[in-house]
C-alpha positions as a printed Julia matrix, in Angstrom:
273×3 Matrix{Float64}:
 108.18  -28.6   14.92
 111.37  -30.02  15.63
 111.94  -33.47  17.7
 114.82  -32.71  19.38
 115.33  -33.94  22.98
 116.47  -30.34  25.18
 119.57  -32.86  26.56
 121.24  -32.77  22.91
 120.94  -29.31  22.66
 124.38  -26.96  22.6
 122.41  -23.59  24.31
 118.92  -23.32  25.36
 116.58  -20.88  24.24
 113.45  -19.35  24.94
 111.99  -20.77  21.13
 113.6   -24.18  22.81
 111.74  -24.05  26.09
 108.43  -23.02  23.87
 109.26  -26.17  22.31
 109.51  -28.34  25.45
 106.66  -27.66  26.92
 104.56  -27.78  23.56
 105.73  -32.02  23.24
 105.37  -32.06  27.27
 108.77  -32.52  27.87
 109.25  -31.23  31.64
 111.69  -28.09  32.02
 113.91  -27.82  34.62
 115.05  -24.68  36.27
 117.68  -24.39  39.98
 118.83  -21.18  41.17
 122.41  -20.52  41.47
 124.55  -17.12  42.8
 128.12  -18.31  41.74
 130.98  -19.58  38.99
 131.58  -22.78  40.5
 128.06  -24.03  41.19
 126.81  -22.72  37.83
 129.52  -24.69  36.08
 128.35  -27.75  38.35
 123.99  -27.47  37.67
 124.93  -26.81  34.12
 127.29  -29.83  33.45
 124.27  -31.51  35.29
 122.36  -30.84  32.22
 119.74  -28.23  33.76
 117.96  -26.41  31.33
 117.35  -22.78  33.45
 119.64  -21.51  35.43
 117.61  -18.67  37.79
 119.97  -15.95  39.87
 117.48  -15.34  42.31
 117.35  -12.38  44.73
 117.13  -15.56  47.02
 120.82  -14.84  46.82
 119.14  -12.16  49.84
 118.94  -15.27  51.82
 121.11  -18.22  50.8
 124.48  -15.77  50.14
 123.72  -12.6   52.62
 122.18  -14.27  55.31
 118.77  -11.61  55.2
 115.61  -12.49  56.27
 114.37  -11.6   53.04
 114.74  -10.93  49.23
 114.06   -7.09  49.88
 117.5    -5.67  50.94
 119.67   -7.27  47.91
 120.72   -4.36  45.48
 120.67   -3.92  41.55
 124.81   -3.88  41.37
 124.87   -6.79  44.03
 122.26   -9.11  41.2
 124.62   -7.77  38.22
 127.69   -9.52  40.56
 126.13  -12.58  40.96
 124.4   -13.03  37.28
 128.14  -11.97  35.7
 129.79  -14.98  38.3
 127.0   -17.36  36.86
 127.07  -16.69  33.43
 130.81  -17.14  33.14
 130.28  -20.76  34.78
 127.29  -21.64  31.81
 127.44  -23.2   28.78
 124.19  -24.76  27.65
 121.46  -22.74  30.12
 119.52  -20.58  29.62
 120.41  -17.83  32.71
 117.61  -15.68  34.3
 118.26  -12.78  36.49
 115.89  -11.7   39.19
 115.54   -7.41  38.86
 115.56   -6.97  42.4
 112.64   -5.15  44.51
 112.52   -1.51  44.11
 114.13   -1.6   40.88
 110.82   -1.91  38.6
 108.21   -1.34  40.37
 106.12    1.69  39.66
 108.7     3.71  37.02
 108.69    1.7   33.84
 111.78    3.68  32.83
 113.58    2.55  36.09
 112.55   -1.07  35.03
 113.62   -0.79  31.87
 117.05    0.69  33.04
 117.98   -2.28  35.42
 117.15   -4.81  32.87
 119.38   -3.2   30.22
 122.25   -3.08  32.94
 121.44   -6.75  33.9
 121.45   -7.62  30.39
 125.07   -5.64  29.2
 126.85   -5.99  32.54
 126.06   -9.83  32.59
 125.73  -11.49  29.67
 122.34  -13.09  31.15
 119.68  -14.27  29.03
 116.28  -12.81  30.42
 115.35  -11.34  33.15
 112.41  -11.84  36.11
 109.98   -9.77  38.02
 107.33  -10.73  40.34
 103.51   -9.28  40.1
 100.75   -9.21  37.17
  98.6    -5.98  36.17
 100.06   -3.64  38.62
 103.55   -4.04  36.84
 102.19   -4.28  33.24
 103.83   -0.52  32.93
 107.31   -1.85  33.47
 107.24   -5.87  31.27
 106.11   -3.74  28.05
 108.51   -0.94  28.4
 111.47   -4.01  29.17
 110.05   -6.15  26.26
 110.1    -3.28  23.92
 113.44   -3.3   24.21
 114.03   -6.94  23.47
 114.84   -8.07  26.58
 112.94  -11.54  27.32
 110.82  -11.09  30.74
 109.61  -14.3   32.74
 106.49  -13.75  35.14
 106.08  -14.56  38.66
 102.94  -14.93  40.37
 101.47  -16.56  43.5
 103.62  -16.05  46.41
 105.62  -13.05  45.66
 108.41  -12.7   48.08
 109.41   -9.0   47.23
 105.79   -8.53  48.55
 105.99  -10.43  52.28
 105.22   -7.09  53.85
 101.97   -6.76  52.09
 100.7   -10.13  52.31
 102.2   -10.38  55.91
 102.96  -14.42  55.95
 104.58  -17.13  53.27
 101.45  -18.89  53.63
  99.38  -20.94  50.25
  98.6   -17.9   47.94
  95.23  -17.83  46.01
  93.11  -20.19  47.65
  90.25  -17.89  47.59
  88.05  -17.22  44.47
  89.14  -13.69  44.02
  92.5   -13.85  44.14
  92.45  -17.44  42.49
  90.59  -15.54  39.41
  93.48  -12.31  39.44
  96.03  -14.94  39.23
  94.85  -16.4   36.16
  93.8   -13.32  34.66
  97.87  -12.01  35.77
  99.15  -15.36  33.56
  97.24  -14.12  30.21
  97.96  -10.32  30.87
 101.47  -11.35  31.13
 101.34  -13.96  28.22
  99.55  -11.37  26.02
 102.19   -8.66  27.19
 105.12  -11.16  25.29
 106.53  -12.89  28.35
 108.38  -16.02  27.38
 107.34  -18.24  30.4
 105.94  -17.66  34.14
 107.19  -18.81  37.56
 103.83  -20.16  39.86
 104.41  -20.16  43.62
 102.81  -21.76  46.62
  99.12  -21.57  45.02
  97.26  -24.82  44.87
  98.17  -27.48  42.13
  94.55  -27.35  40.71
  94.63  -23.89  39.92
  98.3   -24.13  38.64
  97.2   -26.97  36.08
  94.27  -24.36  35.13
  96.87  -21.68  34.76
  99.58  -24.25  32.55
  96.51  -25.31  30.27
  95.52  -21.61  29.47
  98.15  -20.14  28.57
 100.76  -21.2   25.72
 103.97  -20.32  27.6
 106.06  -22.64  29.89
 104.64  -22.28  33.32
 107.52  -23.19  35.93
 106.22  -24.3   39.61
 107.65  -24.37  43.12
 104.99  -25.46  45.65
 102.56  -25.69  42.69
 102.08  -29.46  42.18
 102.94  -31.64  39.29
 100.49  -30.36  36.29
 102.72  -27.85  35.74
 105.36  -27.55  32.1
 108.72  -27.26  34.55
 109.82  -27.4   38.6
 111.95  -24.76  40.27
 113.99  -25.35  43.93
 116.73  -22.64  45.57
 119.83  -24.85  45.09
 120.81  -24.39  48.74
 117.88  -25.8   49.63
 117.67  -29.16  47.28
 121.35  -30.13  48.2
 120.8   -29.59  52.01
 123.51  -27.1   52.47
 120.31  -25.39  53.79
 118.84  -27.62  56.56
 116.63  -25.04  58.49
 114.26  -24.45  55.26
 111.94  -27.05  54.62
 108.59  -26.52  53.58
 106.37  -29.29  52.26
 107.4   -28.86  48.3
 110.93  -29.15  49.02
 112.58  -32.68  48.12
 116.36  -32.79  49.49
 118.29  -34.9   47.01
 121.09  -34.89  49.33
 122.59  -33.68  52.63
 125.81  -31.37  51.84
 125.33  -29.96  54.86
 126.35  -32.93  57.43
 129.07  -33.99  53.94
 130.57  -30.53  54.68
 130.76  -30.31  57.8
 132.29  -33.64  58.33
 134.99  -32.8   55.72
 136.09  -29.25  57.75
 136.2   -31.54  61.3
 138.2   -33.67  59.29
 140.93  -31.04  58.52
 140.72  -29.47  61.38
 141.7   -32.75  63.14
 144.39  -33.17  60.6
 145.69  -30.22  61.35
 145.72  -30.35  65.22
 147.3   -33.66  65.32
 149.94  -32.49  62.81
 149.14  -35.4   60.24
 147.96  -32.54  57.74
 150.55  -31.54  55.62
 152.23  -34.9   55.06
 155.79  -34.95  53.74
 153.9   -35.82  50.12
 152.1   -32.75  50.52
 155.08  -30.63  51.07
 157.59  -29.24  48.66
């Protein structure tokens, strides 16, 4: 096995994020819908790059992940991946674009995969999507997992409440991660479920297992960008750590220039041609 350290490395891979979590070395993964923050997260050093159908939210202002569109995800992943060049870029398929017609699934991965340039791609949900990861992986397009809280699934489970804390569903979970391990996915997103069974999850199977709200035992940590730089200040659930507060920086900047402006001190003669 190779020592490497993933911050010396010129593209990451999936073999390279097998690697990582096999010497413990912690992955980690931000979402982002657009050139200029891509360019940003990945200059940061970031090692997964998600476009997430949170883009429903965060970009389109929707109350949830369900109304975002196939060609809409393609637009985003294609701004992304022309801002990246050392992630490795995962593209949410977007509800009702997999999900019971394995031939559907495997035709919005392709498109997500030629249209894009991405990486991989990512869809939420264990045995009752089995159907749709083989027919996608046949084709040699790498699929990551998602389990736990499932947004594309809020009208089914009717709240964005702790997922799995019951036996049953605690036991389906972990019986999703092998399925899904065992079907070739490269890695699995955990979220909201308890940290307990997360570790349990992480320590049976041999691919990365990426949390958000799934404690620390975990091989990697996921956050919406908006979200972690505080562009977003209405969202914030108990996993969330805000590393800064771009929302108050912005807004201070625009009142800035729009006092400028008023007082006619914006352009200045140096500013002026």
């Amino acid at each position: 096995m190779s020592v490497h350290n993933s911050s010396n490395i010129k593209r990451i891979t999936t073999h390279i994020l097998q690697e990582m979590k096999m010497r413990g070395e912690k992955i980690s993964m931000l979402t982002a819908y657009d050139f200029s923050m891509a360019g940003i997260i990945d200059s940061a050093g970031i090692d997964i790059i998600l476009v997430g159908d949170s883009a429903s939210n965060v970009m389109a202002g929707h109350e949830t992940t369900l109304p975002i569109t196939l060609d809409q995800m393609i637009y985003h992943a294609t701004s992304v991946v022309r801002g990246v060049k050392r992630a490795f870029v995962v593209v949410d398929i977007p509800f009702g674009s997999y999900q019971g017609n394995s031939s559907e699934a495997l035709r919005s991965a392709i498109r997500i995969m030629k249209e894009s340039g991405a990486h991989a791609v990512k869809v939420e949900g264990g045995a009752e999507i089995r159907e749709s990861v083989v027919r996608i992986l046949s084709a040699g397009v790498p699929v990551m997992g998602h389990l736990g809280l499932t947004p594309q699934s809020i009208y089914k489970f009717g709240t964005y409440t702790v997922r799995a804390k019951e036996e049953a569903e605690a036991k389906k979970l972990l019986d999703d991660a092998k399925l899904l391990e065992e079907c070739g996915c490269f890695a699995i997103v955990l979220e909201k479920i308890p940290a307990a069974l997360a570790k349990q999850v992480a320590e049976t199977v041999q691919i990365p297992v990426i949390g958000i709200g799934a404690g620390p035992y975990v091989d990697g940590q996921v956050l919406v960008v908006h979200d972690m730089l505080g562009i977003n200040q209405e969202f914030k659930p108990r996993f969330l750590r805000q590393y800064a507060n771009l929302q108050s920086i912005m807004t201070e900047a625009v009142q800035g220039y729009i006092k400028d402006v008023k007082s006619k001190s914006f352009p200045s003669e140096k500013e002026s041609y």
